[in-house]
DODO-998929 format. One record per residue (C-alpha): residue in three letters; x, y negated, z negated. Coordinates in nm, 2 decimals, padded with zeros to 4 digits, always signed. Example, Ala and Ser with C-alpha at 12.3 -4.5 7.8 and 13.67 -1.06 7.14 Angstrom:
<lumvos>
<lumvo><res>ALA</res><xx>+01.23</xx><yy>+00.45</yy><zz>-00.78</zz></lumvo>
<lumvo><res>SER</res><xx>+01.37</xx><yy>+00.11</yy><zz>-00.71</zz></lumvo>
</lumvos>
This chain:
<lumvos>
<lumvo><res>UNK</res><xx>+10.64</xx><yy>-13.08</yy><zz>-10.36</zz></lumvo>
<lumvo><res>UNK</res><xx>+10.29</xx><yy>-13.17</yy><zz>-10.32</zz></lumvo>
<lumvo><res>UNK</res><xx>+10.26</xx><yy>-13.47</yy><zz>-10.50</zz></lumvo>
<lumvo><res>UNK</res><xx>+10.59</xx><yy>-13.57</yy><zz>-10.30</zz></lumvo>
<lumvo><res>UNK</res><xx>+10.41</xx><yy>-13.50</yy><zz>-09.93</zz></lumvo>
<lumvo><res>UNK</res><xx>+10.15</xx><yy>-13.71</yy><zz>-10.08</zz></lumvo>
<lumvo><res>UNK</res><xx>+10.35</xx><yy>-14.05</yy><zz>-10.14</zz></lumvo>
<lumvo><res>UNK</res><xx>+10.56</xx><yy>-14.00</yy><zz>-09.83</zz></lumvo>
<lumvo><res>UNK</res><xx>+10.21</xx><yy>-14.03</yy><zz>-09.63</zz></lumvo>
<lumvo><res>UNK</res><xx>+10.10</xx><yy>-14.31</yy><zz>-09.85</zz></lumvo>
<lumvo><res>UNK</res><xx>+10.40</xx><yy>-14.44</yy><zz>-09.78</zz></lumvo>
<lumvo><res>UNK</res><xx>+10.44</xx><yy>-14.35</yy><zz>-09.44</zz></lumvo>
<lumvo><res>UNK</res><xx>+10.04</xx><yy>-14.50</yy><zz>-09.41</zz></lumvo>
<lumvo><res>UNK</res><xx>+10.18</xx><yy>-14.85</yy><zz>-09.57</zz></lumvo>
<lumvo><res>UNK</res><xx>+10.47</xx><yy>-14.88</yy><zz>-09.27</zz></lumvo>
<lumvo><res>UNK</res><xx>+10.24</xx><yy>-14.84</yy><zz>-09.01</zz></lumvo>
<lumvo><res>UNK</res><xx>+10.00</xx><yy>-15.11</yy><zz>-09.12</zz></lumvo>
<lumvo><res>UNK</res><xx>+10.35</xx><yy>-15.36</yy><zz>-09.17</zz></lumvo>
<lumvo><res>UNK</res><xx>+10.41</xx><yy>-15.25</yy><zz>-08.82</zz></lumvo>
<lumvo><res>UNK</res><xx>+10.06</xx><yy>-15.36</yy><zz>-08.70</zz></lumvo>
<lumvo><res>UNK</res><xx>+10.09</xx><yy>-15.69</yy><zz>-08.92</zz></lumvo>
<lumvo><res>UNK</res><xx>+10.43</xx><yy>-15.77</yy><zz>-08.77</zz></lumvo>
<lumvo><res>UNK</res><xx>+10.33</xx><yy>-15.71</yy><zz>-08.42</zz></lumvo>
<lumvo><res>UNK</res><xx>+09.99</xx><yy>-15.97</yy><zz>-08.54</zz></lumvo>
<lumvo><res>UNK</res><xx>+10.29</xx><yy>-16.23</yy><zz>-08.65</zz></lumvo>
<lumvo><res>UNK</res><xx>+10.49</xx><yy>-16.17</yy><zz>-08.30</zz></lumvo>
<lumvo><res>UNK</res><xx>+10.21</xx><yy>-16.23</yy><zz>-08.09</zz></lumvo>
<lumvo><res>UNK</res><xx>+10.11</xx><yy>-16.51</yy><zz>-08.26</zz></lumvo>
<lumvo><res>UNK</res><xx>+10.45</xx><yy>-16.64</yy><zz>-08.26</zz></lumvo>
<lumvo><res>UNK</res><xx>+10.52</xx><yy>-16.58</yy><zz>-07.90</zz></lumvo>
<lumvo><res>UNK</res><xx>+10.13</xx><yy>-16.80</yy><zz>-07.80</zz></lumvo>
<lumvo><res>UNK</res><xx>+10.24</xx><yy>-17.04</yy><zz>-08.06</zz></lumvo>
<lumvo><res>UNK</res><xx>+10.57</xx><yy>-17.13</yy><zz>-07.87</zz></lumvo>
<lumvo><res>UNK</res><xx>+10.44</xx><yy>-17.06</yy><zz>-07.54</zz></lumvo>
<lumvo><res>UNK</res><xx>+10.20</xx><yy>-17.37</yy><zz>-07.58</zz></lumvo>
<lumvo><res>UNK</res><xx>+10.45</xx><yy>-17.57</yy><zz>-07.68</zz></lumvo>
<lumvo><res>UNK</res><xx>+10.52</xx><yy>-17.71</yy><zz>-07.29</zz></lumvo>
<lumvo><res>UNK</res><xx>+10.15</xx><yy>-17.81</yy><zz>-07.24</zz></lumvo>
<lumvo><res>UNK</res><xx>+10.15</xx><yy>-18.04</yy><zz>-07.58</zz></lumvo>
<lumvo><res>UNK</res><xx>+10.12</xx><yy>-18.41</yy><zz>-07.48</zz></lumvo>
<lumvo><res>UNK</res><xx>+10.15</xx><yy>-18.57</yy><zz>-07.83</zz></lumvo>
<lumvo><res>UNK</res><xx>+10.42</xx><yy>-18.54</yy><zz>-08.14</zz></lumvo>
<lumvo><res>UNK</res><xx>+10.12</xx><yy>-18.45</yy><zz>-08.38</zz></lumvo>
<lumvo><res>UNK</res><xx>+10.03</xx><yy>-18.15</yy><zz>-08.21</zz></lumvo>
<lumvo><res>UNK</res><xx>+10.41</xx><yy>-18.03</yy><zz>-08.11</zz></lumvo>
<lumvo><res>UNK</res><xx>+10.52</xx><yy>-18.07</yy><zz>-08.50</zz></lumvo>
<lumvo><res>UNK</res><xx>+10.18</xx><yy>-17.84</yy><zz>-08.53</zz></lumvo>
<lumvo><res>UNK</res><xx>+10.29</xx><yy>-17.60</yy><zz>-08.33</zz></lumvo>
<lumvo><res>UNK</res><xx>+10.65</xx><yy>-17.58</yy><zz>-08.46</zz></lumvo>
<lumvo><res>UNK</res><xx>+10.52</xx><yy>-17.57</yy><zz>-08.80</zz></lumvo>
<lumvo><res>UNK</res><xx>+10.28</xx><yy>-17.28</yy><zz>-08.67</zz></lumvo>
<lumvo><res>UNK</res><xx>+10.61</xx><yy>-17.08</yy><zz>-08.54</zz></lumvo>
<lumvo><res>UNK</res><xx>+10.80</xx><yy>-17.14</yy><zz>-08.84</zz></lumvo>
<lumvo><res>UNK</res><xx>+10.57</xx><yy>-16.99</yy><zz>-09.05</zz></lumvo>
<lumvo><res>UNK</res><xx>+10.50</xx><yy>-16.71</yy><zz>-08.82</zz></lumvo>
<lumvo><res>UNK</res><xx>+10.90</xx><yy>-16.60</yy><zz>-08.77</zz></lumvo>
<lumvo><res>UNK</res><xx>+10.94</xx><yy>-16.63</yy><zz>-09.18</zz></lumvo>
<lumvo><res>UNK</res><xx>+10.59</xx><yy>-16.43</yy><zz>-09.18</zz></lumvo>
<lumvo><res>UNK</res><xx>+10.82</xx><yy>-16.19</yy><zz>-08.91</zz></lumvo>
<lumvo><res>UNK</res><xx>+11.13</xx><yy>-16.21</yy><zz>-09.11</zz></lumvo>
<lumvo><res>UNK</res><xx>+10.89</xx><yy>-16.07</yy><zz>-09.42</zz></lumvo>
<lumvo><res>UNK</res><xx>+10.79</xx><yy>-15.79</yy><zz>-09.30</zz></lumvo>
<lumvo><res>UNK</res><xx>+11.11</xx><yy>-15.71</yy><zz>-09.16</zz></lumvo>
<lumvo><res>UNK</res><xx>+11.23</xx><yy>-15.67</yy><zz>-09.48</zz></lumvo>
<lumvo><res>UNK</res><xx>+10.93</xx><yy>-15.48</yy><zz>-09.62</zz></lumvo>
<lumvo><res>UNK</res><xx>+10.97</xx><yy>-15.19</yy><zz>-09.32</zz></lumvo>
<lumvo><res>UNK</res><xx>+11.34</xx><yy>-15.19</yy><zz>-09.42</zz></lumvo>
<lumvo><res>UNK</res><xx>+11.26</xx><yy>-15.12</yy><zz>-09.76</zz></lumvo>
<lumvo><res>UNK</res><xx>+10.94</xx><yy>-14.88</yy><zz>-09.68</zz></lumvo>
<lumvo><res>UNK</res><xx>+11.22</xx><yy>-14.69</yy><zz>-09.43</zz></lumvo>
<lumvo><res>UNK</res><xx>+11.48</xx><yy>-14.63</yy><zz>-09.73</zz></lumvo>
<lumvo><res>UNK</res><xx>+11.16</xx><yy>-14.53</yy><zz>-09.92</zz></lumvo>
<lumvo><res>UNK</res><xx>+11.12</xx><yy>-14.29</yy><zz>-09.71</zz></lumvo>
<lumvo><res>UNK</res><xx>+11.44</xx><yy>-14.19</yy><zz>-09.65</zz></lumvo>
<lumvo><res>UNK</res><xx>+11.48</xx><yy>-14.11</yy><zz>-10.01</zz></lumvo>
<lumvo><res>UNK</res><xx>+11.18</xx><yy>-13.94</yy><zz>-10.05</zz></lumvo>
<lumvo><res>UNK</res><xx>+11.23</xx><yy>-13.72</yy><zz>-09.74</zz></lumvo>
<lumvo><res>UNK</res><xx>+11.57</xx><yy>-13.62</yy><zz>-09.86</zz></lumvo>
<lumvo><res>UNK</res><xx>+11.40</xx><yy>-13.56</yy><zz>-10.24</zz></lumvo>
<lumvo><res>UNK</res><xx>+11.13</xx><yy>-13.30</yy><zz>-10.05</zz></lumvo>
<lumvo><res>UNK</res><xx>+11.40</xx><yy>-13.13</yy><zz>-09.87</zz></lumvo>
<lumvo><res>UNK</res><xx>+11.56</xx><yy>-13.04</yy><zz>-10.20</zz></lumvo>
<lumvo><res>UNK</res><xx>+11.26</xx><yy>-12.96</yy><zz>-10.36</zz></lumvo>
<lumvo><res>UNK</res><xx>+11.16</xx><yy>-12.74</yy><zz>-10.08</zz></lumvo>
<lumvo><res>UNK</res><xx>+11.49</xx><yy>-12.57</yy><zz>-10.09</zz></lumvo>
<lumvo><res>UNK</res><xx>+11.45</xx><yy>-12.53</yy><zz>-10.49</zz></lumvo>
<lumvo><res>UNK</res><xx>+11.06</xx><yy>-12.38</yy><zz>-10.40</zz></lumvo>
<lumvo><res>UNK</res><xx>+11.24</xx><yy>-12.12</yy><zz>-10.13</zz></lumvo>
<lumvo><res>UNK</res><xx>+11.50</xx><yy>-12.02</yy><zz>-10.39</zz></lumvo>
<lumvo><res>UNK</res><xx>+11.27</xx><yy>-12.00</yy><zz>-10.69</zz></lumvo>
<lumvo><res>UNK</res><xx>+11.01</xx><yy>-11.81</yy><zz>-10.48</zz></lumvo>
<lumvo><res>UNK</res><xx>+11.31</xx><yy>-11.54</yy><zz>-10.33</zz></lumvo>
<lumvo><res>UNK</res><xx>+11.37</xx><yy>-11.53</yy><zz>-10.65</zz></lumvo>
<lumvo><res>UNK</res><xx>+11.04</xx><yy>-11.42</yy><zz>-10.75</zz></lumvo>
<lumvo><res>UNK</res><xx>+10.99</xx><yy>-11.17</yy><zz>-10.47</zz></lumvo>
<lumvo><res>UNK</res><xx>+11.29</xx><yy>-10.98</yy><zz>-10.59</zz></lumvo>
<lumvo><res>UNK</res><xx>+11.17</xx><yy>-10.96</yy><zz>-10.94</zz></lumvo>
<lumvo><res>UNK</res><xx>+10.87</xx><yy>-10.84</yy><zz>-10.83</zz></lumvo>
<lumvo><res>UNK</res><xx>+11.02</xx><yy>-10.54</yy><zz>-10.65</zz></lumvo>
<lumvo><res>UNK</res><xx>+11.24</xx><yy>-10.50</yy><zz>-10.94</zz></lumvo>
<lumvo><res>UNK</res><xx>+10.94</xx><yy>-10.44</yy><zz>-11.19</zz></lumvo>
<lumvo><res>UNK</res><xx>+10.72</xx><yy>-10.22</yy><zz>-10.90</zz></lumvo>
</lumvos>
């Protein structure tokens, strides 16, 4: 149950920094296309499209990676809950064998 705890904060540690990277890609994203009025020459606009593009597949990325950290953790959670469940009934169990021998 430990050990379990354990890698749902590592994993649960990993999320948040995706979350701080993806909010990084958005902002960059959202200056990126916000320039894009201001640009007076082709060069620069295919710059700045290219500079867009790579931040939304960048987005699209680590999307993907949440979604896969959130079933993570889904799975894991539901994996503790049994365990802890198992731990309670293994430890009432325990309890009554004590009194039983006392």
């Amino acid at each position: 149950v430990d050990s379990l705890a354990e890698t749902i904060a590592t994993c649960q540690e990993a999320r948040q920094e995706l979350l701080g990277k993806l909010e990084h890609e958005r902002a960059l994203a959202t200056r990126a296309e916000s320039r894009l009025p201001q640009i007076k020459t082709q060069r620069e606009y295919l710059a700045v499209l290219k500079e867009v593009d790579s931040a939304k597949k960048q987005i699209k990325d680590l999307s993907d990676q949440i979604a896969t950290k959130d079933r993570d953790l889904e799975a894991l959670n539901a994996d503790k809950a049994e365990k802890d469940t198992e731990l309670a009934a293994l430890s009432e169990q325990t309890a009554a064998r004590r009194t039983e021998l006392s």
